[in-house]
VOPAGU-2260 file (C-alpha; in pm, 1 decimal, decimal comma):
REM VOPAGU-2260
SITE   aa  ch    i         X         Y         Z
SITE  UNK   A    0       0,0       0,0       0,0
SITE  UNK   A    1      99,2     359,3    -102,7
SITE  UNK   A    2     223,8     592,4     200,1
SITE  UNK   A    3      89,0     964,3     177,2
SITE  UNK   A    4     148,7    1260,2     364,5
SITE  UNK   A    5    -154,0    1440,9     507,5
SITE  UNK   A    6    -109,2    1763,4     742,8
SITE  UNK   A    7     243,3    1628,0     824,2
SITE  UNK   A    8     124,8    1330,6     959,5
SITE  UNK   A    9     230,0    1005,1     760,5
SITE  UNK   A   10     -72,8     724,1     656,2
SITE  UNK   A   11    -125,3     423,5     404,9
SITE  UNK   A   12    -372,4     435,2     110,8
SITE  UNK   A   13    -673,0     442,8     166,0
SITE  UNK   A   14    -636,7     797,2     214,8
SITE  UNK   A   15    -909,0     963,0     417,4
SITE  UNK   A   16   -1063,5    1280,1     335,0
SITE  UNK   A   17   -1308,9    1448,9     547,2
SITE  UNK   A   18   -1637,5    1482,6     365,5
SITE  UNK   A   19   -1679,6    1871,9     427,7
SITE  UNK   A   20   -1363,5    1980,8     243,3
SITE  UNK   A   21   -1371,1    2230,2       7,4
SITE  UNK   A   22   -1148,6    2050,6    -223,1
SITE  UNK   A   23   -1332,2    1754,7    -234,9
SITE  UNK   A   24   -1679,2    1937,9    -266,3
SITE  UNK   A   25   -1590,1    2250,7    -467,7
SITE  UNK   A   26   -1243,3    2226,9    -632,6
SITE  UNK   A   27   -1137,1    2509,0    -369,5
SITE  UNK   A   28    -752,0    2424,3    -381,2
SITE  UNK   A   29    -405,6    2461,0    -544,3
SITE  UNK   A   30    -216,4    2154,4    -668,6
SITE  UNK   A   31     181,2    2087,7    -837,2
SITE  UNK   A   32     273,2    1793,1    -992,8
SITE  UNK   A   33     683,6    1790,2    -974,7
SITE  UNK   A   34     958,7    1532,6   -1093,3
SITE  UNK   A   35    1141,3    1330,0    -888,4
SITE  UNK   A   36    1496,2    1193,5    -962,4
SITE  UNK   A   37    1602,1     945,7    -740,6
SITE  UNK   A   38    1400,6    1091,0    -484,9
SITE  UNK   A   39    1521,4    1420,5    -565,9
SITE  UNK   A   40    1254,5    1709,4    -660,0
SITE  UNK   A   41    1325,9    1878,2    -985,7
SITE  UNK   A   42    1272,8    2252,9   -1010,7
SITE  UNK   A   43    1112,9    2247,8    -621,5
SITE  UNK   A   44    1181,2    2661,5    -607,3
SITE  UNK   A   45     956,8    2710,4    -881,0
SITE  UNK   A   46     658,7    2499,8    -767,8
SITE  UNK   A   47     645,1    2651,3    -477,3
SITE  UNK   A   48     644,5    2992,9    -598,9
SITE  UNK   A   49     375,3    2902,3    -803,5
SITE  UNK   A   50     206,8    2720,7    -562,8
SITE  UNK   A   51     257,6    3005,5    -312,0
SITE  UNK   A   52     124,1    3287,0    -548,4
SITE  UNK   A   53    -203,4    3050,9    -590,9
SITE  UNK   A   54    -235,7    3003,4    -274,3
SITE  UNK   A   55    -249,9    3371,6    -218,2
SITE  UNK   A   56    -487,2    3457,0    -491,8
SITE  UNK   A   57    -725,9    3256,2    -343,3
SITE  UNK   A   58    -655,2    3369,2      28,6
SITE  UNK   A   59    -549,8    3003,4     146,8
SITE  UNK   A   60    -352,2    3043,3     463,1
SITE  UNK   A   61     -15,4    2829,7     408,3
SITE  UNK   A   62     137,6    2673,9     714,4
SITE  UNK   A   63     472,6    2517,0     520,7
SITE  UNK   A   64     783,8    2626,8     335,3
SITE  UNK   A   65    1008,0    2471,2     107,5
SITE  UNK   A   66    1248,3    2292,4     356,2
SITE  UNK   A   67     903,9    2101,1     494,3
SITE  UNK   A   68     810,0    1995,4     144,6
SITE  UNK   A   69    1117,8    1893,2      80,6
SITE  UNK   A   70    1174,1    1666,6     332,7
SITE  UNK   A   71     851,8    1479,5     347,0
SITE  UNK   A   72     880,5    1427,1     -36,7
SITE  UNK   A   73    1243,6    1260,4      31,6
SITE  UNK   A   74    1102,3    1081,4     343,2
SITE  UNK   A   75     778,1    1007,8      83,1
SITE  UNK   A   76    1031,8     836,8    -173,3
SITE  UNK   A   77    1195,5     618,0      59,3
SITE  UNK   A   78     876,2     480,7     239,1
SITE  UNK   A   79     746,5     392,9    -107,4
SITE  UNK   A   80    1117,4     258,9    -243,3
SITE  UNK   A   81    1145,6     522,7    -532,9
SITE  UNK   A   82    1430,2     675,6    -384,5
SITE  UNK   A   83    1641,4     520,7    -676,8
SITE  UNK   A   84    1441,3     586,9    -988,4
SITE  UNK   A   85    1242,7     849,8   -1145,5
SITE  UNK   A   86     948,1     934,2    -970,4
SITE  UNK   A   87     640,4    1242,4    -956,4
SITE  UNK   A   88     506,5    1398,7    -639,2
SITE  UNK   A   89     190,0    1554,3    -619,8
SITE  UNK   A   90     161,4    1808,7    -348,9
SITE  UNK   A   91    -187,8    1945,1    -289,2
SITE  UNK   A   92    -309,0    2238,2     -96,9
SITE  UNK   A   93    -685,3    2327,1     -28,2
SITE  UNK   A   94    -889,7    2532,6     158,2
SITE  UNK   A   95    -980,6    2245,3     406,9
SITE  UNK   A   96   -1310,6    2170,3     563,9
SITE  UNK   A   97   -1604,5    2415,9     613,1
SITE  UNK   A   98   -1968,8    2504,5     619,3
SITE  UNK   A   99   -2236,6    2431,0     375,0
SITE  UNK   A  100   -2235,7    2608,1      58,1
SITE  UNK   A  101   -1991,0    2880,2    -121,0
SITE  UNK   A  102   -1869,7    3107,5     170,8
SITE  UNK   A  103   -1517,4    3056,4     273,3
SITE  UNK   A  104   -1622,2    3161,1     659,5
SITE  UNK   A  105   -1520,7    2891,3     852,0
SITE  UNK   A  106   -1270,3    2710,1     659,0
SITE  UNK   A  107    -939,3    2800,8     845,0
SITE  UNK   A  108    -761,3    2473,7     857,7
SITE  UNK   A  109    -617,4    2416,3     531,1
SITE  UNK   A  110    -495,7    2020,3     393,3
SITE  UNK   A  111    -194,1    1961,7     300,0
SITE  UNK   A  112    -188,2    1635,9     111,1
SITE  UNK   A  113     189,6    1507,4     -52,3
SITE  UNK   A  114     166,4    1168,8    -217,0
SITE  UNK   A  115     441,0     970,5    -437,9
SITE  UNK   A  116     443,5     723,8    -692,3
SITE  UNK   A  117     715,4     597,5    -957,2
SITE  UNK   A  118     676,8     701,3   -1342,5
SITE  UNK   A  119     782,6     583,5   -1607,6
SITE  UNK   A  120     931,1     849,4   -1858,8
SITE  UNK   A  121     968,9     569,5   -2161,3
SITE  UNK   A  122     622,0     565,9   -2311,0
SITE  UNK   A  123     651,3     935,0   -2362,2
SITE  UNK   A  124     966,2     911,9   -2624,4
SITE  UNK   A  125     785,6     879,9   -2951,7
SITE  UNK   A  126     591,5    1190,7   -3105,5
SITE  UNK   A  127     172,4    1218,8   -3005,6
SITE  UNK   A  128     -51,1    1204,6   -3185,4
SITE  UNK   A  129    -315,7    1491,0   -3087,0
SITE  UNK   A  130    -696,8    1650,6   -3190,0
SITE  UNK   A  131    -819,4    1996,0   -3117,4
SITE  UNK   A  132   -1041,0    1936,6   -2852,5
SITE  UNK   A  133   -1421,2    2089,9   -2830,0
SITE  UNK   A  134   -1360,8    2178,0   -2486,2
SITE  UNK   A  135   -1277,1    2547,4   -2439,0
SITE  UNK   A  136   -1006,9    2710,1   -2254,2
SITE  UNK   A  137   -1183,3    2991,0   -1982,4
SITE  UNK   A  138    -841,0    3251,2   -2073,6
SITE  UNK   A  139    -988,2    3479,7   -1840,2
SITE  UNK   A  140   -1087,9    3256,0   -1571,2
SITE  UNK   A  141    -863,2    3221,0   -1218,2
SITE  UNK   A  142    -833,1    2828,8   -1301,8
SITE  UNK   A  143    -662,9    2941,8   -1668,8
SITE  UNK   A  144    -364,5    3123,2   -1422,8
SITE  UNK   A  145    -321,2    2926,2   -1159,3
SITE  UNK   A  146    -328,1    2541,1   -1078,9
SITE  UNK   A  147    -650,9    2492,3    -939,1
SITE  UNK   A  148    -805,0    2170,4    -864,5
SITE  UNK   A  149   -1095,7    2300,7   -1124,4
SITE  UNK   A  150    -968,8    2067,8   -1401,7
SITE  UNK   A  151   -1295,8    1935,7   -1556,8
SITE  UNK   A  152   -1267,6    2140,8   -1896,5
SITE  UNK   A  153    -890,4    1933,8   -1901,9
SITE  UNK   A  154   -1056,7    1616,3   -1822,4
SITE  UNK   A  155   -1319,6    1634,6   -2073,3
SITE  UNK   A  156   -1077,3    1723,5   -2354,4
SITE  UNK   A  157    -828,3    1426,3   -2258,1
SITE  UNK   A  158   -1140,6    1241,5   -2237,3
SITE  UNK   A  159   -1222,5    1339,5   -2607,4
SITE  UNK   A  160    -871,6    1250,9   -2711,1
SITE  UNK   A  161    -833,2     920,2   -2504,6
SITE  UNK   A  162   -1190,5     839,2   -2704,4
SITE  UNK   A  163   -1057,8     868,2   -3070,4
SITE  UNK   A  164    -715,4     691,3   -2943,4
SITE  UNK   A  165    -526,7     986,4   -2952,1
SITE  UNK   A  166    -297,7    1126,9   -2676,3
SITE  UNK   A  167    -376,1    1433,4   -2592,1
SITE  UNK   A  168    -597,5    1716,1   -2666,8
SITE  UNK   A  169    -525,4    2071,1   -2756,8
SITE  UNK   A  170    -739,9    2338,2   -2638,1
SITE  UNK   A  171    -848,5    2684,7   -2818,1
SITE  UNK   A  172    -916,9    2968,3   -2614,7
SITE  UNK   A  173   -1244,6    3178,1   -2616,3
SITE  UNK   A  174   -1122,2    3373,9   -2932,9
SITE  UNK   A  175   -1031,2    3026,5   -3094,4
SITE  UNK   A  176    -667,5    3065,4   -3076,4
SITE  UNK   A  177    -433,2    2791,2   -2897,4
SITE  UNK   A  178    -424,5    2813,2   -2486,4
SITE  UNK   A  179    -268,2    2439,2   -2403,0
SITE  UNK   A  180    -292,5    2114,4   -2383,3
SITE  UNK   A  181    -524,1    1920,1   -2139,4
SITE  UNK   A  182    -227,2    1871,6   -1929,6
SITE  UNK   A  183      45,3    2047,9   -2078,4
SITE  UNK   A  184     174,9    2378,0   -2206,1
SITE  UNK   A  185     186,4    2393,3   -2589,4
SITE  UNK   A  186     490,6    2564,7   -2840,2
SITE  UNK   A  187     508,2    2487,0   -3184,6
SITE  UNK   A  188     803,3    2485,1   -3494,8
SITE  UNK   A  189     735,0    2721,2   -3726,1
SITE  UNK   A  190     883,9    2653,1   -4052,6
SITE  UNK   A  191    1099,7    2968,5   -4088,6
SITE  UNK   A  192    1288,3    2757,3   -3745,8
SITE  UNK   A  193    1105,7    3025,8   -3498,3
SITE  UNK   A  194     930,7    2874,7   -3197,2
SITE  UNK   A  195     625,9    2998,3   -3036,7
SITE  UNK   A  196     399,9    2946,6   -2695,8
SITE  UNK   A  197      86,9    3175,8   -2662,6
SITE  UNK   A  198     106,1    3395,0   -2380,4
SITE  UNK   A  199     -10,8    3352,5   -2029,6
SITE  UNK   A  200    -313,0    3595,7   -2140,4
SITE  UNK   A  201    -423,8    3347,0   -2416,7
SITE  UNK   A  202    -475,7    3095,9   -2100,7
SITE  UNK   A  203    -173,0    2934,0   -2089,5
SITE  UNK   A  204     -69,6    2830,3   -1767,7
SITE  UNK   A  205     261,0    2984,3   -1627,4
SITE  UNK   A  206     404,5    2620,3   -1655,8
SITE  UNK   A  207     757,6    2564,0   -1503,6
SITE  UNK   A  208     910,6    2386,5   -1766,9
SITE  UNK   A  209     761,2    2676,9   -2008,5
SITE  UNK   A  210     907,0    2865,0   -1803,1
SITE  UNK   A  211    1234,5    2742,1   -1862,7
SITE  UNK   A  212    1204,1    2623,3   -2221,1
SITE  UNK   A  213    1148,9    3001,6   -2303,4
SITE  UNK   A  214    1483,9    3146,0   -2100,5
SITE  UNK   A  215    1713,5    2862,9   -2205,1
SITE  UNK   A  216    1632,0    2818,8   -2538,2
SITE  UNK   A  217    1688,1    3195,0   -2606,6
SITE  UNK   A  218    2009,5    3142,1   -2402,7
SITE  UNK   A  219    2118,7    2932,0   -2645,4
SITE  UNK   A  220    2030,9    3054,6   -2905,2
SITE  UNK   A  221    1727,4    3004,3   -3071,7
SITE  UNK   A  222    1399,4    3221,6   -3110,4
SITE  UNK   A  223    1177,6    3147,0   -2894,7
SITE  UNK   A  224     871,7    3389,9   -2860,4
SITE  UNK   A  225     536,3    3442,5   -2669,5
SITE  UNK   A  226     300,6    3492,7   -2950,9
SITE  UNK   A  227     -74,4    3435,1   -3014,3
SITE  UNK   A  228    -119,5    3140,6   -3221,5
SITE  UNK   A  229    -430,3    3035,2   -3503,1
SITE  UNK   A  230    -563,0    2729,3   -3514,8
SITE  UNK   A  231    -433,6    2651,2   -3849,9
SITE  UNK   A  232     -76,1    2671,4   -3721,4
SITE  UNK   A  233    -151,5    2364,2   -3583,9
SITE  UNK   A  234    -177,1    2219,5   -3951,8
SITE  UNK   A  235     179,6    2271,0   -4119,7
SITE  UNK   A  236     413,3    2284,9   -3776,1
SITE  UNK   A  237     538,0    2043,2   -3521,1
SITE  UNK   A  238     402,9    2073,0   -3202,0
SITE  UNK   A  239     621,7    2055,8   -2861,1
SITE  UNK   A  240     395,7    1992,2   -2545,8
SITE  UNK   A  241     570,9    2008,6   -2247,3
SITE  UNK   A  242     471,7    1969,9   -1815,1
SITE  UNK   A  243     724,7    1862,0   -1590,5
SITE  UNK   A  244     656,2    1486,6   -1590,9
SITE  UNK   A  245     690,3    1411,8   -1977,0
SITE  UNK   A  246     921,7    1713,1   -2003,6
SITE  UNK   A  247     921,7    1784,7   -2389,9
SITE  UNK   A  248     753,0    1589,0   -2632,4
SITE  UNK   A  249     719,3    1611,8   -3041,1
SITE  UNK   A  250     367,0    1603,8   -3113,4
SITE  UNK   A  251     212,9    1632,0   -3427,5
SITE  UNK   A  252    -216,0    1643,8   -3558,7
SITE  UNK   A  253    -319,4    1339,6   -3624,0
SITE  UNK   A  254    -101,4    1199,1   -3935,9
SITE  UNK   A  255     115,8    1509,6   -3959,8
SITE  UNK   A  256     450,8    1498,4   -4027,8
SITE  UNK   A  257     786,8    1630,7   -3896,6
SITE  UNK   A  258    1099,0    1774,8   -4037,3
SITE  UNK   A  259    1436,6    1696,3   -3972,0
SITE  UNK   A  260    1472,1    2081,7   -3912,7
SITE  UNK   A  261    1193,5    2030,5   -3621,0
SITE  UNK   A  262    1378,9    1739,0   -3506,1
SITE  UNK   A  263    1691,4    1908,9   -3481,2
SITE  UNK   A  264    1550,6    2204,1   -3277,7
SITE  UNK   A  265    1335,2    1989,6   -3056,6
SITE  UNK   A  266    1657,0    1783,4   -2966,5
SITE  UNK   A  267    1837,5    2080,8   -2872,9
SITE  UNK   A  268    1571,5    2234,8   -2668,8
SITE  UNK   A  269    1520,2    1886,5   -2515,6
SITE  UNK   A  270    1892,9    1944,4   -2464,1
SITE  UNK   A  271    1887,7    2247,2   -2256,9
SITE  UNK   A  272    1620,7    2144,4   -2117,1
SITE  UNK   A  273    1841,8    1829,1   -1939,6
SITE  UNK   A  274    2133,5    2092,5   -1862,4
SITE  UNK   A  275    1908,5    2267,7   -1649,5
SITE  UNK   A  276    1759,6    1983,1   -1464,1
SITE  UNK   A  277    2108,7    1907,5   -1425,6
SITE  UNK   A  278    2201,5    2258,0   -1248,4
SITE  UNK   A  279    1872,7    2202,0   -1054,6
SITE  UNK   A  280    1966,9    1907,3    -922,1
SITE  UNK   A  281    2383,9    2027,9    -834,3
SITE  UNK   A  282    2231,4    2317,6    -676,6
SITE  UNK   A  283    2001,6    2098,7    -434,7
SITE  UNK   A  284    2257,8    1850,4    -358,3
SITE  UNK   A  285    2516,8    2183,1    -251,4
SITE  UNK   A  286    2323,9    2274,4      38,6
């Protein structure tokens, strides 16, 4: 049985829940998904910035730092025996239990739920094969800029995908332009070499390994850019999707093709991409 982390305390799966939370009965909560290597979390600073700036737009009180989360993740690992492969941790933060209805009165006790599990990176080598999903990106809505547990307009595009065998799903904005993925951030090859990722604004989420695709690629010297993209884009360039689990991966429309130009900027992103993980993970073992 799985071990889990709940309010600091440590517990085996079944995990229990009390029925009046929030984030069980109104998606009122914060959530990051982060890699592990060999027990190891990848990119930790940035999650919990990000976590820590939702968690303050929607006025949940956070009792933790990074030195807590840190160490139950690594205590996490070893109690499941992943502390020596690649692993994801899912830490999630909500609003905790309170009274009937919308009103956050009451609700002062937030939960603070870390779990860990082993992944396996492999099946996500070869390019995806995606649709353009029905479901719509909200741009405008608090779920579009933060990583609420308000995921159903994700789950019903995956859903969409997952029904015509596909992998994923990529989701248009209000103004039909791209926004994401159902659970990834979305760039794309142009042929002219340049590489694009629609703003935060268009409803892309302020992903972490976006984050980082953008500054290091431009580091080393290719164009990246933050651009609004059409639809039809979609058609005649490669896509990259990226989240910090799968990292980046080619992806294409269904029976599109790639060029070996694609391929060779994809593999150098990927590339820098690595490096950094690499620095991450120098950096963490320092201190």
């Amino acid at each position: 049985m799985a071990v889990y982390s709940k309010n600091g305390e440590y517990g085996e799966d079944p995990v229990s829940v009390d029925i009046a939370d929030r984030g069980l009965l109104l998606g009122d909560g914060i959530f990051e998904t982060i890699l592990l290597r060999d027990g190891v979390p990848v990119f930790l600073g940035a999650h919990m910035a990000r976590l820590t700036a939702g968690a303050v737009a929607l006025g949940i009180d956070i009792k933790f730092d990074e030195i807590d989360i840190t160490k139950r993740i690594s205590e996490l690992a070893v109690k499941n025996r992943i502390e020596k492969q690649t692993g994801s941790a899912r830490v999630t933060l909500t609003r905790g239990a309170g009274r009937r209805g919308l009103s956050i009165e009451g609700a002062n006790e937030p939960t603070l739920l870390i779990t860990v599990n082993a992944y396996d990176r492999i099946s996500h080598i070869e390019p995806a094969n995606v649709l353009v999903s029905r479901a719509c990106r909200a741009e405008r809505s608090v779920s579009a800029k933060y990583k609420t547990l308000n995921y159903i307009d994700n789950v019903m595009a995956r859903e969409e995908a997952s029904a015509a065998k596909l992998e994923d799903a990529v989701m248009l904005n209000h103004a039909g332009r791209v926004a994401c993925a159902s659970a990834a951030n979305v760039f794309i090859i142009r042929g002219d070499g340049e590489v694009v990722t629609p703003p935060v604004r268009e409803g892309a989420l302020p992903g972490v390994v976006r984050n980082i695709v953008l500054q290091s690629g431009n580091e080393a010297g290719l164009v990246i850019v933050e651009a609004e993209i059409e639809r039809h884009e979609l058609k005649k360039s490669a896509i990259i999707l990226t989240n910090s689990l799968i990292g980046l991966r080619l992806a294409t429309l269904k029976n599109g093709t790639i060029s070996q130009s694609a391929y060779s900027i994809f593999e150098k992103l990927k590339s820098c991409y690595e490096s950094e993980i690499e620095k991450d993970l120098k950096l963490r073992a320092g201190h």
